[in-house]
Short mmCIF file of the C-alpha atoms (twelve columns), coordinates in Angstrom:
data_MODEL
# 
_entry.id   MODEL 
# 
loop_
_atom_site.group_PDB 
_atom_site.id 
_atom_site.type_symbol 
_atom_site.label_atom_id 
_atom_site.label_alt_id 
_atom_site.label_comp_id 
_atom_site.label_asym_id 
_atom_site.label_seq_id 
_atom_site.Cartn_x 
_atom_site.Cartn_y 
_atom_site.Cartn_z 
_atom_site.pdbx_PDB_model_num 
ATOM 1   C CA . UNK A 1   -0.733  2.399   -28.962 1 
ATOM 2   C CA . UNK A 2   -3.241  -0.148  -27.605 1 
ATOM 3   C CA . UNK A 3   -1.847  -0.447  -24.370 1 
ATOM 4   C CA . UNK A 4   -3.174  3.082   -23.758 1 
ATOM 5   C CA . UNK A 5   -6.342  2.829   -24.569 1 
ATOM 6   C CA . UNK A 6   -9.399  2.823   -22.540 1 
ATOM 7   C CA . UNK A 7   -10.019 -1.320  -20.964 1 
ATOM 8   C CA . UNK A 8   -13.162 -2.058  -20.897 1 
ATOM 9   C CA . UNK A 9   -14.380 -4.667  -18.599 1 
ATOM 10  C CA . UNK A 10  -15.044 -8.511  -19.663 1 
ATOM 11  C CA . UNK A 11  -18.471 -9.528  -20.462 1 
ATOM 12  C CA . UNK A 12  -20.198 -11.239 -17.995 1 
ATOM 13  C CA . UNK A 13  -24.303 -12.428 -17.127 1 
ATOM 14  C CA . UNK A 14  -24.321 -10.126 -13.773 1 
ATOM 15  C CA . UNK A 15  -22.338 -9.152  -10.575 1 
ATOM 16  C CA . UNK A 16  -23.545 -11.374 -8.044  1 
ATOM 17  C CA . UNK A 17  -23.128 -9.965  -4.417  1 
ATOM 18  C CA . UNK A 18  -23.951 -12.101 -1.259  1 
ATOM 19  C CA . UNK A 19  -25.722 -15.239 -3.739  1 
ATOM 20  C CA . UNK A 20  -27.743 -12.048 -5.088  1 
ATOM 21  C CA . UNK A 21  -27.760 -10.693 -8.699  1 
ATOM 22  C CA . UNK A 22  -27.075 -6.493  -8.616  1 
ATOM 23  C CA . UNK A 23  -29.828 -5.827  -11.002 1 
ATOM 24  C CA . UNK A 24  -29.201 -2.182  -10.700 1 
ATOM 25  C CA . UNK A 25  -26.421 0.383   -10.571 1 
ATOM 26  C CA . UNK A 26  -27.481 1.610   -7.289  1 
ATOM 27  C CA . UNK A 27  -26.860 -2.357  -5.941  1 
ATOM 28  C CA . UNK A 28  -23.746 -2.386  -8.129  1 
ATOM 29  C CA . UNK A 29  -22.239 0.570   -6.399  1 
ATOM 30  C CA . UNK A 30  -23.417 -1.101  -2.954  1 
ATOM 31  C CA . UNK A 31  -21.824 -3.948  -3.564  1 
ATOM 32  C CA . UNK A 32  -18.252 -2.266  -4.480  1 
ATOM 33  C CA . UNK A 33  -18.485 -0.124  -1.371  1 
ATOM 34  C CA . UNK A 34  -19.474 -2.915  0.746   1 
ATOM 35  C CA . UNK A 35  -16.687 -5.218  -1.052  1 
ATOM 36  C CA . UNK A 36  -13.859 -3.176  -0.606  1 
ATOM 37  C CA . UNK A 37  -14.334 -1.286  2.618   1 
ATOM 38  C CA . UNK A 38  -15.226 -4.656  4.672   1 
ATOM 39  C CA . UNK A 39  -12.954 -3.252  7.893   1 
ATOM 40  C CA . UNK A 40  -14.867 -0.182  7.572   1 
ATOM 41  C CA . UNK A 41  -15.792 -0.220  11.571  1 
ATOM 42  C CA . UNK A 42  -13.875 -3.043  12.728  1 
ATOM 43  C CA . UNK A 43  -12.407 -2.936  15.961  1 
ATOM 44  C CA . UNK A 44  -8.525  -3.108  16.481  1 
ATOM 45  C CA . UNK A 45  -6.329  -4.367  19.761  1 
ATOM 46  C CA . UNK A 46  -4.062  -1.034  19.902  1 
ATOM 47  C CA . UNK A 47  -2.453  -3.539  22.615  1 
ATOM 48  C CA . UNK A 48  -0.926  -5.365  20.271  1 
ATOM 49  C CA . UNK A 49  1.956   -2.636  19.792  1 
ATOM 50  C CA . UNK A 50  3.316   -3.199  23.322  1 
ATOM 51  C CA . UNK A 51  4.715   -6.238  22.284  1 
ATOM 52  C CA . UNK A 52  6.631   -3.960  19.720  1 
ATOM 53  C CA . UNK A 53  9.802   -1.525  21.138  1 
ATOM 54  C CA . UNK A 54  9.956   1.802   20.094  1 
ATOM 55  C CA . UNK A 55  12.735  2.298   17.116  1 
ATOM 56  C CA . UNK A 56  14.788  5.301   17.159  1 
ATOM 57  C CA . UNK A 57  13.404  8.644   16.587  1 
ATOM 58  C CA . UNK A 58  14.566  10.034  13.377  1 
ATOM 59  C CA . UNK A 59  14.205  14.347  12.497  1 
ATOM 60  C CA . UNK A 60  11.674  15.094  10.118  1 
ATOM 61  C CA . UNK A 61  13.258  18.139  7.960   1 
ATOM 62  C CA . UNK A 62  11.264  20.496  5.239   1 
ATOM 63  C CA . UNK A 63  11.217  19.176  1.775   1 
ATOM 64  C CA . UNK A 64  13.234  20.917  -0.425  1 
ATOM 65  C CA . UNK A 65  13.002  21.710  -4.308  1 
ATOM 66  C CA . UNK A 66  14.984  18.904  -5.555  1 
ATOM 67  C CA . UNK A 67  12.874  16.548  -4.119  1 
ATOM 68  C CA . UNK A 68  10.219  17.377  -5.711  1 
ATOM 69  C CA . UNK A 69  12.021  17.518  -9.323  1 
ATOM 70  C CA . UNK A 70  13.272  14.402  -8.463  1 
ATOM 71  C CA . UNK A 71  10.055  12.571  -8.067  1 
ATOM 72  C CA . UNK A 72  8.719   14.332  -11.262 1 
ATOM 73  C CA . UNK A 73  11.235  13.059  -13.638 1 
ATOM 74  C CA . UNK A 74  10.296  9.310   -13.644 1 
ATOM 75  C CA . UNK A 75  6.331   9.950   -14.183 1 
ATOM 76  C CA . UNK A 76  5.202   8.657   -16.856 1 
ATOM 77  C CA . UNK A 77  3.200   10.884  -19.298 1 
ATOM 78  C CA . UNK A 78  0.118   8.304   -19.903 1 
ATOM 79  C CA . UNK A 79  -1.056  7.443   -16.918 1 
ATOM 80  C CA . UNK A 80  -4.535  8.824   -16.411 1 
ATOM 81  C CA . UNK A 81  -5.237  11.691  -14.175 1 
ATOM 82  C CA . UNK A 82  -7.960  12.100  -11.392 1 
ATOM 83  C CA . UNK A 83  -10.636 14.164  -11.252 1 
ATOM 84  C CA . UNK A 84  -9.062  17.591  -11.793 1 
ATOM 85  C CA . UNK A 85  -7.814  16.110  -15.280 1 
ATOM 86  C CA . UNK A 86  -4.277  17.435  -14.779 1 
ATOM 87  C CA . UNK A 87  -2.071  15.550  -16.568 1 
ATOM 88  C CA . UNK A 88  1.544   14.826  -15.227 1 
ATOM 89  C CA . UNK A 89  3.072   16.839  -18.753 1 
ATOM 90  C CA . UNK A 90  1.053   19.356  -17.924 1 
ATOM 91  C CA . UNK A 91  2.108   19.662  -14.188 1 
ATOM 92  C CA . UNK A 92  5.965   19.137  -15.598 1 
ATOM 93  C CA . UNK A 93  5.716   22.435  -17.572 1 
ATOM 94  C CA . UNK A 94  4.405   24.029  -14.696 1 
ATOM 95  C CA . UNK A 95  7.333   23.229  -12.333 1 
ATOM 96  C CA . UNK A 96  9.519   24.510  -14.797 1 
ATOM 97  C CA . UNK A 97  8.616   28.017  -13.530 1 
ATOM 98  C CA . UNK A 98  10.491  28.469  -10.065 1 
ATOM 99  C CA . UNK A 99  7.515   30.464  -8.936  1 
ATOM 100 C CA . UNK A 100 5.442   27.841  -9.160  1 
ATOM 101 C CA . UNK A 101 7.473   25.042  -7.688  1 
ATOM 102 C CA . UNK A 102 8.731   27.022  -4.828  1 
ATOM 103 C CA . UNK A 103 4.836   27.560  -3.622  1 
ATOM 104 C CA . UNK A 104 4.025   23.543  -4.129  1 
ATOM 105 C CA . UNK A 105 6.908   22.655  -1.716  1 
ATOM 106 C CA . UNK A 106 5.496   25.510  0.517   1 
ATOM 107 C CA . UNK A 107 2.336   23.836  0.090   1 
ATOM 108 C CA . UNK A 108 4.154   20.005  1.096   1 
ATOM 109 C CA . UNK A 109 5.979   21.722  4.218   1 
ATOM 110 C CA . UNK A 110 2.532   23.392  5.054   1 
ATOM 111 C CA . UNK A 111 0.379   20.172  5.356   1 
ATOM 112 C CA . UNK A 112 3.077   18.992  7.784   1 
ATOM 113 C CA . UNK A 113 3.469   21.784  9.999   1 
ATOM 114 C CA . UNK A 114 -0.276  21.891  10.668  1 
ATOM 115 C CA . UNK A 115 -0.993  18.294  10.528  1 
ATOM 116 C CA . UNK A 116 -3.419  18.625  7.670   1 
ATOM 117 C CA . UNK A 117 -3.962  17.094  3.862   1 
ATOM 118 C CA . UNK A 118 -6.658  19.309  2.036   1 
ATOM 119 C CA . UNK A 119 -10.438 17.814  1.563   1 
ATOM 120 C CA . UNK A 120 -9.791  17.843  -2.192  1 
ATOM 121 C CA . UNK A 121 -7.171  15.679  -2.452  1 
ATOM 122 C CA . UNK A 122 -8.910  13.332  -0.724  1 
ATOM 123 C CA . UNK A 123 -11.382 12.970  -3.130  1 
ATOM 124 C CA . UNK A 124 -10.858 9.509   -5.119  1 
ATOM 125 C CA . UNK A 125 -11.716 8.109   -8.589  1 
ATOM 126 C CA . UNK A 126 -11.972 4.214   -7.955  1 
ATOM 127 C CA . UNK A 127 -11.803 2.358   -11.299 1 
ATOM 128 C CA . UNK A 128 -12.375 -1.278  -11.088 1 
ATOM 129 C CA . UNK A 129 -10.535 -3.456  -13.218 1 
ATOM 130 C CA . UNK A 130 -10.597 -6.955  -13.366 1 
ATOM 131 C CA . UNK A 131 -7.960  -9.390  -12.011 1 
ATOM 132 C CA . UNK A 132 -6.008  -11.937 -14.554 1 
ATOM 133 C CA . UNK A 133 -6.818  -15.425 -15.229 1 
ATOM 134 C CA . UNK A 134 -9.953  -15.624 -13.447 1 
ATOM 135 C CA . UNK A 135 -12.405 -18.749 -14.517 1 
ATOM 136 C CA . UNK A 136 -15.240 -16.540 -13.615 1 
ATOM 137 C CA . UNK A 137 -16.325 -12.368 -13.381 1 
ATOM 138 C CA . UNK A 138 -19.555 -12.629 -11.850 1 
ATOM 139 C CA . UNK A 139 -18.220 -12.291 -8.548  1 
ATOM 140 C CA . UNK A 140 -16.227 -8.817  -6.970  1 
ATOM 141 C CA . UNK A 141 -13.443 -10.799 -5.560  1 
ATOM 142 C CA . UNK A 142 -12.491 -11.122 -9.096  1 
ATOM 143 C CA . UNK A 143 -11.699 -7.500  -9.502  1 
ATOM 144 C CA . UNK A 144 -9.719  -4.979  -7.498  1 
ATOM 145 C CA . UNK A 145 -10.091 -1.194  -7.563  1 
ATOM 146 C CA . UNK A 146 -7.744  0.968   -8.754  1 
ATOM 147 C CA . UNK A 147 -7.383  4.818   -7.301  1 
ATOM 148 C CA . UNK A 148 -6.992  8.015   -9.731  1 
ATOM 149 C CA . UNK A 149 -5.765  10.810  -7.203  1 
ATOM 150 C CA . UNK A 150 -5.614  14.345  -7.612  1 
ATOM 151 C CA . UNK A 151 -2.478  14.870  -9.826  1 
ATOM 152 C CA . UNK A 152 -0.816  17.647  -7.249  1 
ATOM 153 C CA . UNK A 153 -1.478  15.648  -4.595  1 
ATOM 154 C CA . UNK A 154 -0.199  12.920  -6.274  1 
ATOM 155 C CA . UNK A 155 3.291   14.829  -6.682  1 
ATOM 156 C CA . UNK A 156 3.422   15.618  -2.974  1 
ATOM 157 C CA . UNK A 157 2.923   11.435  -1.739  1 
ATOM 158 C CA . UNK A 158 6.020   10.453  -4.360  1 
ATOM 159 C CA . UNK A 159 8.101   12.969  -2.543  1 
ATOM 160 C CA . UNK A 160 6.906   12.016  1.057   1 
ATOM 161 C CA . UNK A 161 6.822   7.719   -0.070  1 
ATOM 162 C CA . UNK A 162 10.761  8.548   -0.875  1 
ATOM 163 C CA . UNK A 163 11.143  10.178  2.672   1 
ATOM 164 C CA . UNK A 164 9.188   7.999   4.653   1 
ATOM 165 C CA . UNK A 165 11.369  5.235   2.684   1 
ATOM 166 C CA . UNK A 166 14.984  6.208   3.493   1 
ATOM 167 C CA . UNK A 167 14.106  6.724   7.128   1 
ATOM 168 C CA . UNK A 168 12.339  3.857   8.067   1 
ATOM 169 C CA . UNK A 169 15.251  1.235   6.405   1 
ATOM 170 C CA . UNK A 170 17.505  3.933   8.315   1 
ATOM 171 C CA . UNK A 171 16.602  2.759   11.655  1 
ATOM 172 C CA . UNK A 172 15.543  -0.851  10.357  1 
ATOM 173 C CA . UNK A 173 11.858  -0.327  11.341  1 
ATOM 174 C CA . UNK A 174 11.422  -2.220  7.743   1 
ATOM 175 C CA . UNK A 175 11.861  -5.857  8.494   1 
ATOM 176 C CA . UNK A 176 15.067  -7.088  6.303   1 
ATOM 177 C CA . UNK A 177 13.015  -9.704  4.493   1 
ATOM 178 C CA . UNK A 178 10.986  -7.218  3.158   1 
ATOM 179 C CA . UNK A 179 11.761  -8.106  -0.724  1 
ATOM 180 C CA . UNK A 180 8.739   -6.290  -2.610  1 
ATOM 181 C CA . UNK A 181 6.803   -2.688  -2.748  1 
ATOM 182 C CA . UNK A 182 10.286  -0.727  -1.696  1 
ATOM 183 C CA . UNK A 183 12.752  0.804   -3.721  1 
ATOM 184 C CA . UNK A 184 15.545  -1.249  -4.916  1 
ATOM 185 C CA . UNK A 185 13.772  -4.144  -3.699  1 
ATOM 186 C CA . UNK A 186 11.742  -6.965  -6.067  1 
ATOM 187 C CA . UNK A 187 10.148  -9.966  -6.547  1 
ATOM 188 C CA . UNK A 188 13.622  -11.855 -8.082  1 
ATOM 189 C CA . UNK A 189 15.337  -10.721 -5.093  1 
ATOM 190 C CA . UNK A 190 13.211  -13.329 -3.077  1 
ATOM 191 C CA . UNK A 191 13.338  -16.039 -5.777  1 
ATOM 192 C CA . UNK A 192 17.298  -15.194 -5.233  1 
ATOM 193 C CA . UNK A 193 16.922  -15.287 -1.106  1 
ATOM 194 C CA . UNK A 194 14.859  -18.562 -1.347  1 
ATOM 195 C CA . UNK A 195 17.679  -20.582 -3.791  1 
ATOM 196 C CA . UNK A 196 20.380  -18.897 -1.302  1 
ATOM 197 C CA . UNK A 197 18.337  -20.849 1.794   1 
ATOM 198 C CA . UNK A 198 18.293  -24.176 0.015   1 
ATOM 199 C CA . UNK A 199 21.764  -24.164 -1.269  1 
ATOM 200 C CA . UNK A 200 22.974  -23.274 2.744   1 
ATOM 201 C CA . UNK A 201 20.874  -26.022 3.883   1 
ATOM 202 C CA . UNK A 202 21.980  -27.848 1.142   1 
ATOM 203 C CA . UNK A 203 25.903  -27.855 2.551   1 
ATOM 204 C CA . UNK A 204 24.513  -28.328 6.034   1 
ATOM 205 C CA . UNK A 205 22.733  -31.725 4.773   1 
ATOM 206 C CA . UNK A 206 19.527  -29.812 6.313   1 
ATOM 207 C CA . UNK A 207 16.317  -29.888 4.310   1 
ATOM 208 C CA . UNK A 208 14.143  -27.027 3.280   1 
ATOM 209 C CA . UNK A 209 10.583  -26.825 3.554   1 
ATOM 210 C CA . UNK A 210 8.477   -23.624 2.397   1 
ATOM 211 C CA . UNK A 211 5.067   -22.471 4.054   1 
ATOM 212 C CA . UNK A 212 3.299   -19.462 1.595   1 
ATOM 213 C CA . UNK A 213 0.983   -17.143 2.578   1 
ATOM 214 C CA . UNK A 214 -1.232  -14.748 1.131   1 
ATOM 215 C CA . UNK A 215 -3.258  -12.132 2.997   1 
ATOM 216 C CA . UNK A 216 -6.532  -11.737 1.008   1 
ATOM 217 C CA . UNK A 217 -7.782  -7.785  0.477   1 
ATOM 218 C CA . UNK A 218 -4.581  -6.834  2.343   1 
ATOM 219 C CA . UNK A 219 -4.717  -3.020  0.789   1 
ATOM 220 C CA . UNK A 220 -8.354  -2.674  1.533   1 
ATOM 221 C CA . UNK A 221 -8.231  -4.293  5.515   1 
ATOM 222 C CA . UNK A 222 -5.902  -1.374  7.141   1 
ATOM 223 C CA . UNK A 223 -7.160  0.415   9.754   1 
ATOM 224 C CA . UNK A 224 -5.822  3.380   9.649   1 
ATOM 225 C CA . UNK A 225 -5.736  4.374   13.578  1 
ATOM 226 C CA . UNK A 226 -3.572  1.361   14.238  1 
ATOM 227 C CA . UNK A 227 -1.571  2.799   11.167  1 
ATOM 228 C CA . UNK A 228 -0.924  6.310   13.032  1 
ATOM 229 C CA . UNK A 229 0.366   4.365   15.954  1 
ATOM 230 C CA . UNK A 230 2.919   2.109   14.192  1 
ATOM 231 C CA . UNK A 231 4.426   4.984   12.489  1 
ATOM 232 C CA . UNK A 232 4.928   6.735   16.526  1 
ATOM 233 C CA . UNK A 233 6.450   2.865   17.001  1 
ATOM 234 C CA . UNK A 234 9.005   3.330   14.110  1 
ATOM 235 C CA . UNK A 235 10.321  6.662   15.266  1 
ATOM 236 C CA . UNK A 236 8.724   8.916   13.551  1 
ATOM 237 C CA . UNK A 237 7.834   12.702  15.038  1 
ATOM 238 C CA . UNK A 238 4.769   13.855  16.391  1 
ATOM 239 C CA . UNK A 239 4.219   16.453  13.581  1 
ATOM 240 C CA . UNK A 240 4.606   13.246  10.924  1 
ATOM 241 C CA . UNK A 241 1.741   11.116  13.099  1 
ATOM 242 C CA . UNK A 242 -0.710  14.310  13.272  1 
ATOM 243 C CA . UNK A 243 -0.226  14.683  9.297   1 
ATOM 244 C CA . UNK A 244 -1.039  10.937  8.810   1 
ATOM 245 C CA . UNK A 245 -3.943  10.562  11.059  1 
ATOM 246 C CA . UNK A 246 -5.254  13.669  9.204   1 
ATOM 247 C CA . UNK A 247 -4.298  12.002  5.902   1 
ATOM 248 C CA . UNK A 248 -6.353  8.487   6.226   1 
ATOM 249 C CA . UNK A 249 -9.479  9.851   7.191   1 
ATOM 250 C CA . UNK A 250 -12.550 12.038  5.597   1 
ATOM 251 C CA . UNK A 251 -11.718 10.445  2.172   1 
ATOM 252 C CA . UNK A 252 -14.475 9.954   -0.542  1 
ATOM 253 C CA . UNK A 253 -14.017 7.885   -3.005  1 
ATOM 254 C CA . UNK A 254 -16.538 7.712   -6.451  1 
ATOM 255 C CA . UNK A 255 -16.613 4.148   -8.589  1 
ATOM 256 C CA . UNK A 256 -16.303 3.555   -12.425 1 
ATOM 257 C CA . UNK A 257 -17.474 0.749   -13.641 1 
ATOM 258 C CA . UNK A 258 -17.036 1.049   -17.740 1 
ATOM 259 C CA . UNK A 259 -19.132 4.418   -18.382 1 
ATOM 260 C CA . UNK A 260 -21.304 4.281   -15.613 1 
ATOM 261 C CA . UNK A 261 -20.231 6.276   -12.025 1 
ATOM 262 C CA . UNK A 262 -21.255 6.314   -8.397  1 
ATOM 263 C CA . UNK A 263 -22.248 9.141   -6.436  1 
ATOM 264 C CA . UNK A 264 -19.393 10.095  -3.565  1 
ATOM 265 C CA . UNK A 265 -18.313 7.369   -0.599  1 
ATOM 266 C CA . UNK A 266 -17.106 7.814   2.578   1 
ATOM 267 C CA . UNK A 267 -14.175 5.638   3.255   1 
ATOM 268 C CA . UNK A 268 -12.336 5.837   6.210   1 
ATOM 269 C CA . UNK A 269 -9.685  2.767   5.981   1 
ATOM 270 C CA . UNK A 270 -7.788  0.925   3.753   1 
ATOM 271 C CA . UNK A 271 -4.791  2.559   1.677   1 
ATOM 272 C CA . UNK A 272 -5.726  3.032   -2.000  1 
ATOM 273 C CA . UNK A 273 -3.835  0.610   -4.766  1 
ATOM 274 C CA . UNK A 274 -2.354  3.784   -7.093  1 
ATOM 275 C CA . UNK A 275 -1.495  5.914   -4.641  1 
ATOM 276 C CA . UNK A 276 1.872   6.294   -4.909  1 
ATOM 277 C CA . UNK A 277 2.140   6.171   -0.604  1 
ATOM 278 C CA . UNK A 278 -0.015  2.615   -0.483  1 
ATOM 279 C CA . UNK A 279 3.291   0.469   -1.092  1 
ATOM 280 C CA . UNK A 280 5.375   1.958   1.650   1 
ATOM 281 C CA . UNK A 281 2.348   2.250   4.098   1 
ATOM 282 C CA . UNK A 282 1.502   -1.285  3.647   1 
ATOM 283 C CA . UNK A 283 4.680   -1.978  4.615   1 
ATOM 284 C CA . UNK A 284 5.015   -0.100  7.589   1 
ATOM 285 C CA . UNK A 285 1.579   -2.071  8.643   1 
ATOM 286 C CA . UNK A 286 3.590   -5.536  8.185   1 
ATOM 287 C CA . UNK A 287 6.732   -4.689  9.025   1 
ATOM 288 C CA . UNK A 288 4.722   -4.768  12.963  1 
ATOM 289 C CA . UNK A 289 3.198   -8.320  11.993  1 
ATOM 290 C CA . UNK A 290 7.028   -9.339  10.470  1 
ATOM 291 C CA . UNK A 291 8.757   -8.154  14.056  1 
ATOM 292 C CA . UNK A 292 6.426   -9.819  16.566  1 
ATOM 293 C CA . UNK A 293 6.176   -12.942 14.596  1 
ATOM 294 C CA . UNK A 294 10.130  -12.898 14.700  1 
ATOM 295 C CA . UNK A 295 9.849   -12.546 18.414  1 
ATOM 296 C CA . UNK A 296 7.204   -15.043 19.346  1 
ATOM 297 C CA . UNK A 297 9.681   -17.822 17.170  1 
ATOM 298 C CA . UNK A 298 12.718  -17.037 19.079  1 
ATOM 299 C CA . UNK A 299 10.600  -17.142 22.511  1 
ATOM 300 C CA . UNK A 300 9.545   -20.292 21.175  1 
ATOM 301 C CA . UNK A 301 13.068  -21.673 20.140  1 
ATOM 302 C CA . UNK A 302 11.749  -22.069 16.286  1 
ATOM 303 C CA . UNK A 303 14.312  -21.345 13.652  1 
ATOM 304 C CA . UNK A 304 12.122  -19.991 11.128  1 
ATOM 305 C CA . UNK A 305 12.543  -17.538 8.338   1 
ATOM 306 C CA . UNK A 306 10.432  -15.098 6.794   1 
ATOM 307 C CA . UNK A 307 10.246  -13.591 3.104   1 
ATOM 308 C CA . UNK A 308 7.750   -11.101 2.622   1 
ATOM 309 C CA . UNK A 309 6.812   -9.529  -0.551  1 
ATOM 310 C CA . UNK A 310 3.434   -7.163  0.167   1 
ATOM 311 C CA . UNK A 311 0.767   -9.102  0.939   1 
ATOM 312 C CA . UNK A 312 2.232   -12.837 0.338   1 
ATOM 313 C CA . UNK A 313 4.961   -14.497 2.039   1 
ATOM 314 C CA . UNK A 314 6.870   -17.663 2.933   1 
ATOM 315 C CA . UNK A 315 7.705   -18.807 6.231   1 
ATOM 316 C CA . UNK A 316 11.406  -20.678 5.687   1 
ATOM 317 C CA . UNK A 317 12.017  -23.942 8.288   1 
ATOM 318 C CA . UNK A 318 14.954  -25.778 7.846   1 
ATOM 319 C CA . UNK A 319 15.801  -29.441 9.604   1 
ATOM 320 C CA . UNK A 320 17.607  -32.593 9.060   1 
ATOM 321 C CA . UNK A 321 14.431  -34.584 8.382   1 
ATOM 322 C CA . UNK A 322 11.121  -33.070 6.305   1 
ATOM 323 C CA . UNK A 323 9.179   -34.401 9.414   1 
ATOM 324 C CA . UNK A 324 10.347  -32.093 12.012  1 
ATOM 325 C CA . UNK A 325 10.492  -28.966 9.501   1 
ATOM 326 C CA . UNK A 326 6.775   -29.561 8.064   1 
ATOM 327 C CA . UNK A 327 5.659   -30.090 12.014  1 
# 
């Protein structure tokens, strides 16, 4: 099967970083870091949250077995493992045995008790890929990094993305126009959303006019201090916060780039594209964007709409005249 064989990267004359040419690995591997960790030690306004209410708490119970069988079942066999080489048929035929599965949900209810994820799952395997289309691959923008995680570990995010999931739409911390990186939720359900604004305009002889957005290196930009806050703002109990600001940090990450790899990183922001917990994180991170905007257009008398689908997004204003809604 082709599709599962190894990619190798495009040919290209040379990685150009900053209008220089990375003439050797040790620049190359510079270059990534410095590319994808560009919030590294940017300041944050932790102010900005008291524009934001605090949502209902919500109780944070122990995982149980099923939870984790659950999230097993839908893995897919070929996708490649991290560094410990564990495949996900392998770790299938090891839950089988109730021994076994009994001490990895021990293991789950154990991180959260003492507010702790262990040192080696936090060690990454970044493999950069390149992005589709692009006219030109001389330039890191036209790549994005992809994470292998520690197989085990990787078990244990599925089960808490699924948890963190139902209780955040629970108590509508989630902004409703959230249409992409959630469960149930995809990109036709905003192409559906936006034909559903026009044809309502449509009968109220209002016109439609669409602003997009997209942030750029949205994964790769969140800090992950203002990311333990927001998920105290959405409910969430002290026990879950202490196990998430131990999560984000002390991660090291190595790069691939074809056959050749990096010694180990230090990254301390950004949540990793292939971990199974980057979708629902990222959201959490702009669903607190998504709210205050909301209240800053009502304060303002603006009757605009917003459909967000991970990092791009439309802002929706409808009017009887294209003049007033494009103003």
């Amino acid at each position: 099967m082709n599709w599962v064989n190894k990619c190798k990267l495009p040919a290209i004359e040379i990685i150009k970083y900053n209008g220089r040419p990375c003439l050797k690995l040790d620049n190359l591997w510079q270059a990534l870091y410095s590319s994808f960790n560009t919030a590294q030690f940017r300041e944050i306004d932790e102010t900005v949250l008291n524009k934001l209410d605090l949502f209902p708490s919500s109780i944070w119970s122990n995982f149980s077995e099923e939870e984790f069988i659950c999230a097993i079942t839908n893995c897919n066999n070929l996708f490649m493992p991290g560094l410990n080489k564990l495949l996900w048929e392998h770790l299938k035929c090891i839950i089988k045995d109730k021994t076994y599965l009994k001490n990895i949900v021990i293991i789950a209810n154990a991180c959260f008790e003492l507010g702790y994820w262990p040192n080696h799952f936090k060690k990454l395997t970044m493999i950069v890929i390149p992005k589709s289309n692009k006219s030109s691959y001389d330039f890191l923008k036209s790549f994005r990094p992809i994470v292998l995680l520690n197989t085990m570990g990787k078990l244990i995010e599925k089960v808490i993305r699924d948890r963190l999931q139902f209780q955040v739409i629970s108590n509508n911390f989630i902004y409703q126009s959230q249409l992409e990186g959630l469960k149930f939720k995809s990109t036709t359900d905003v192409s559906i959303t936006l034909t559903h604004f026009i044809y309502i305009g449509w009968i109220k002889n209002m016109l439609t006019s669409s602003l997009t957005f997209d942030i750029a290196q949205f994964f790769s930009l969140l800090n992950h201090c203002l990311l333990a806050l927001i998920l105290e703002k959405a409910g969430f109990e002290t026990r879950v916060v202490n196990f998430f600001s131990n999560y984000l940090v002390n991660r090291k990450t190595k790069y691939f780039w074809n056959n050749f790899s990096s010694s180990l990183f230090d990254v301390n922001i950004e949540v990793n594209q292939g971990s199974a917990l980057s979708f629902i994180l990222s959201a959490l991170y702009l669903s607190l964007f998504l709210h205050i905007l909301e209240k800053h257009s009502k304060n303002l008398d603006l009757k605009v709409s917003i459909l967000s689908f991970v990092n791009d997004g439309l802002l929706i204003m409808q009017s009887k005249s294209f003049q007033v809604s494009n103003t």
